[in-house]
C-alpha positions in Angstrom: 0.0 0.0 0.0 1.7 3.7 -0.7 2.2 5.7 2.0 0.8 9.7 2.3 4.0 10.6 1.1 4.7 8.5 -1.6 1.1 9.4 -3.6 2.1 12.9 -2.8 5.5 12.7 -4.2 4.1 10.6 -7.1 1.3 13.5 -7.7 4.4 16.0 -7.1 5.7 14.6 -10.2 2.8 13.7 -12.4 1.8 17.3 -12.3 5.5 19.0 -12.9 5.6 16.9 -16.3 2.4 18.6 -17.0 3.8 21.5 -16.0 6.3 21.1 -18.8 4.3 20.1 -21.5 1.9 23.3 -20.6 5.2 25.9 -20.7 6.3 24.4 -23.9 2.7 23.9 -25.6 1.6 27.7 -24.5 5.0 29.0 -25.2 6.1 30.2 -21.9 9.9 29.1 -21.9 10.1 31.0 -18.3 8.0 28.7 -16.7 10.2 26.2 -17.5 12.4 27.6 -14.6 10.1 25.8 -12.3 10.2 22.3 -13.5 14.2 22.0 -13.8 17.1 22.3 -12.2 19.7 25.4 -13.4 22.4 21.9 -14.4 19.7 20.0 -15.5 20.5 17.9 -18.7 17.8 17.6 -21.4 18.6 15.3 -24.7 16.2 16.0 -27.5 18.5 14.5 -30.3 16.8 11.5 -30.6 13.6 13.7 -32.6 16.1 16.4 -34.3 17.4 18.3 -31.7 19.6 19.7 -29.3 21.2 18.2 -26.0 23.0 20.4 -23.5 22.4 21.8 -19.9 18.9 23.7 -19.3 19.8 27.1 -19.8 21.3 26.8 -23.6 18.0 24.2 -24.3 15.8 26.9 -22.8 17.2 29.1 -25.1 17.2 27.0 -28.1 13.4 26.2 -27.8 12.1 29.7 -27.4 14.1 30.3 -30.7 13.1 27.1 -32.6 9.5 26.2 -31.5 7.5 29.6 -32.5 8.4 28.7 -36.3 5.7 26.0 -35.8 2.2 27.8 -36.0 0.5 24.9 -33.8 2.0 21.9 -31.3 0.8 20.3 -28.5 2.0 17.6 -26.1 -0.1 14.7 -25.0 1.6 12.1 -21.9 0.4 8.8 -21.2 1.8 5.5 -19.3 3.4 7.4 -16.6 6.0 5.3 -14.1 7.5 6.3 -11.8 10.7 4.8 -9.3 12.0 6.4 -6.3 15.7 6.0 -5.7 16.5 5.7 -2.1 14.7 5.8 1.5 11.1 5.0 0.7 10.0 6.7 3.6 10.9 9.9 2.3 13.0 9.5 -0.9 15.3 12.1 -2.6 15.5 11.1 -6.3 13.3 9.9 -8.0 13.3 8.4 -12.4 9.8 8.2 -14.7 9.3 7.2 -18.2 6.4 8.4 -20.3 5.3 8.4 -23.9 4.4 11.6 -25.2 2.3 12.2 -28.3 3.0 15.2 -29.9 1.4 16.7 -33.1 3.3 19.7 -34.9 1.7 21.8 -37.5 4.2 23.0 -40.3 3.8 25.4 -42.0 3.7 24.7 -45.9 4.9 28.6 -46.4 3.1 28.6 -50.4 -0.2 30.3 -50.5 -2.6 28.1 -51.2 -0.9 24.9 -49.9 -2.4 23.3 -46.3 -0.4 23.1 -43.7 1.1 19.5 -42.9 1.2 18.0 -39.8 4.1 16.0 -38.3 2.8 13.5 -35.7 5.7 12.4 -33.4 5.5 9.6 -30.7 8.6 9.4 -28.2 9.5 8.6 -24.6 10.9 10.6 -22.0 13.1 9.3 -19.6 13.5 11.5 -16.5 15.3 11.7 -13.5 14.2 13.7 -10.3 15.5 15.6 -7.3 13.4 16.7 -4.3 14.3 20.1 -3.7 13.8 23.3 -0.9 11.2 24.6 -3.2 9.5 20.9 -4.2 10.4 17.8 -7.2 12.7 19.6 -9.8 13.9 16.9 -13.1 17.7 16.8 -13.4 18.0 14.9 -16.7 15.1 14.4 -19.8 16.2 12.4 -22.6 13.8 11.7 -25.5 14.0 8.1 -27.4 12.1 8.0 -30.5 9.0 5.6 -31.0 8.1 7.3 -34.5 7.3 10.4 -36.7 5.5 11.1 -39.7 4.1 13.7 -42.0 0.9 13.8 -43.8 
């Protein structure tokens, strides 16, 4: 049976990956500031991207993402593992898939729009800090992508 702790840490969690997806789907880069650490590494290679430590990602995004008119992020099969005392643990890892449709933009008047449908995981790790759950370390692996 979980403990009061554990289903708040786990609820801690779930909703700070939500928290991502809503900064980067509503295009508030700053918020991101809340869900990692300032050394936090983030690997989005594996869909075309850039790896690095938060601050240069942060940067990259808020450059690269608003040339897509429309994107959203969709997270399912959350898990979750706590590293350590289980009483009160200080890391913790998750892996969940993430749908996430892209609009491009066809740039020719009179052409649609396409849309690029990409499914990946994220693999996370966790550390439980002053001001709550923060993720140290994102790294996307690619399940597929296509255009139509």
């Amino acid at each position: 049976m979980l403990s009061l702790q554990e289903i708040s840490d786990r609820m801690e969690i779930q909703q700070l990956l939500v928290d991502y997806s809503t900064a980067i789907d509503q295009r508030r880069f700053d918020d991101l500031d809340n869900v990692f650490t300032d050394d936090a590494y983030i690997d989005y290679r594996a869909m075309g991207g850039i790896d690095g430590h938060f601050p240069e990602v942060k940067a990259w995004l808020a450059e690269v993402l608003p040339n897509f008119p429309a994107y959203s992020h969709m997270l399912g099969n959350l898990s979750i593992r706590f590293v350590g005392d289980t009483a009160c643990p200080e890391t913790a890892k998750s892996r969940v898939i993430c749908f996430n449709p892209m609009v491009l933009d066809a740039g020719k008047e009179g052409h649609s729009p396409q849309i690029m449908f990409c499914g990946l995981w994220y693999d996370d790790e966790f550390i439980r800090t002053a001001e709550g759950w923060r993720m140290t370390r994102r790294v996307e692996t690619k399940c597929f992508d296509k255009i139509v």
